[in-house]
C-alpha positions in Angstrom: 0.0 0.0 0.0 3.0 2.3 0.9 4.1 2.2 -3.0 0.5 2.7 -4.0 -0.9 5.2 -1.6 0.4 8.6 -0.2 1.7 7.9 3.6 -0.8 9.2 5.4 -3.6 6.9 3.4 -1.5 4.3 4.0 -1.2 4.6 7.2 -5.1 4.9 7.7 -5.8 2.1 5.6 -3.6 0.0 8.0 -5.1 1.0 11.1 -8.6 0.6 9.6 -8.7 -3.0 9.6 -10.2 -3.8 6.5 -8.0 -4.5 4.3 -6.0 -8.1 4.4 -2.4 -6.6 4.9 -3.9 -5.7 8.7 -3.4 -8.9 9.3 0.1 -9.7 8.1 1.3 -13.2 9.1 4.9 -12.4 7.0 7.8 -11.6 9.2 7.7 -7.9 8.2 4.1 -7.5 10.0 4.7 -10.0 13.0 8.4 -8.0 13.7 6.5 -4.8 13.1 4.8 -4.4 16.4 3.4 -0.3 15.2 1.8 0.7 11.8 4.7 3.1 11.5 7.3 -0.2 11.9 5.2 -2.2 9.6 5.5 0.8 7.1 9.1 0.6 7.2 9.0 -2.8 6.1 6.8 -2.3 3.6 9.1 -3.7 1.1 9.7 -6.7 3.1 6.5 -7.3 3.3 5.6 -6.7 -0.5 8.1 -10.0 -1.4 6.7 -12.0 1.0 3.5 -11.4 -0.5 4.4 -12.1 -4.1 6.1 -15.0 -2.8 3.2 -16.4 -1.3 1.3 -15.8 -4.5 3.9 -17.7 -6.4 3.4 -20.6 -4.1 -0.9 -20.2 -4.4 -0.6 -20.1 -7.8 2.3 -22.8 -8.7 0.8 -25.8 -10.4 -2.5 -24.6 -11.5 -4.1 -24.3 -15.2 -4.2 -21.1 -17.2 -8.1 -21.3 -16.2 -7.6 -21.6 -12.7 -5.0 -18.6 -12.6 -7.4 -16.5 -14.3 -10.2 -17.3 -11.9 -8.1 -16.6 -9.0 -7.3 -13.5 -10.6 -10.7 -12.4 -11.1 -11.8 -13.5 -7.6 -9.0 -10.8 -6.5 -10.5 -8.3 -8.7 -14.2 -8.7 -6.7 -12.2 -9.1 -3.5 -10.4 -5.6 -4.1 -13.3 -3.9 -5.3 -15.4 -4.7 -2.1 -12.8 -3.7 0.3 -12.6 -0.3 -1.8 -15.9 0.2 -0.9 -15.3 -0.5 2.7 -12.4 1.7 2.7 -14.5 4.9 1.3 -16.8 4.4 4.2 -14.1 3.9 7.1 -11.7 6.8 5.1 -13.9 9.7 3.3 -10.5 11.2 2.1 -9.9 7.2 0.2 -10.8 8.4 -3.6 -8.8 6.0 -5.4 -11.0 4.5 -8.2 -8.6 1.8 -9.1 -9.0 2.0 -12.0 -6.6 -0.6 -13.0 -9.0 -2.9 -12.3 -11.3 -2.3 -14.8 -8.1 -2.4 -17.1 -7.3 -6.2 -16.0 -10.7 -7.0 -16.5 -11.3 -5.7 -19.8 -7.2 -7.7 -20.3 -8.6 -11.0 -19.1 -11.9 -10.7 -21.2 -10.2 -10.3 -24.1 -7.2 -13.0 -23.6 -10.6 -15.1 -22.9 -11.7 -14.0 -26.3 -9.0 -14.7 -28.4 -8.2 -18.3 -26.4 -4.7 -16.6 -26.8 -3.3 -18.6 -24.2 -5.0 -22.0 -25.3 -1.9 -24.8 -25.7 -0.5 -24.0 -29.1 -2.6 -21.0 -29.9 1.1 -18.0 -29.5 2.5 -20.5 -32.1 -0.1 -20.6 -34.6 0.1 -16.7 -34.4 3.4 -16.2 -34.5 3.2 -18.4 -37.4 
């Protein structure tokens, strides 16, 4: 959130409790016993979490990934709702989620990541 937000958002976010990084299991967040010490490890805490992702996400289909992916769109979308409510001054619109979607509709499409389907286009 620290790379995404301004500080003070950041910080509010943290402390509101709705949003799944207020509840970090990774060593950054359990050696982090303030929001300001858990802010400082906010990089620490940014690898764990792609780290776990790599580990969710290891081993299943295209299909799978892309459902996961979409559940985490719906998933971030309702806690930004949540987060307007708790913090008026959250106006974010992610609007990069709209930007995935519309990415993994038309991926979906064009079955451009069916088995064989980049070699027949690259011809």
């Amino acid at each position: 959130m620290l790379c995404s937000f301004p500080r003070d958002t950041a910080e509010a976010l943290l402390n509101s409790g709705l949003v799944e990084e207020t509840e970090g299991a990774c060593n950054a967040c359990l050696l982090g016993s303030t929001t300001e010490e858990r802010l400082k490890r906010a990089a620490e805490h940014n690898l764990a979490m792609l780290k776990a992702q790599q580990l969710q996400l290891a081993g299943l289909s295209i299909r799978d990934r892309m459902a996961a992916l979409r559940d985490g769109i719906s998933r971030a979308r309702a806690i930004r709702r949540r987060l307007h409510t708790f913090v008026p001054t959250f106006n974010d619109r992610m609007d990069h989620l709209a930007v995935l979607e519309r990415c993994l509709d038309e991926v979906e499409r064009t079955g451009l990541l069916e088995p064989g389907q980049a070699a027949r286009r690259a011809g």
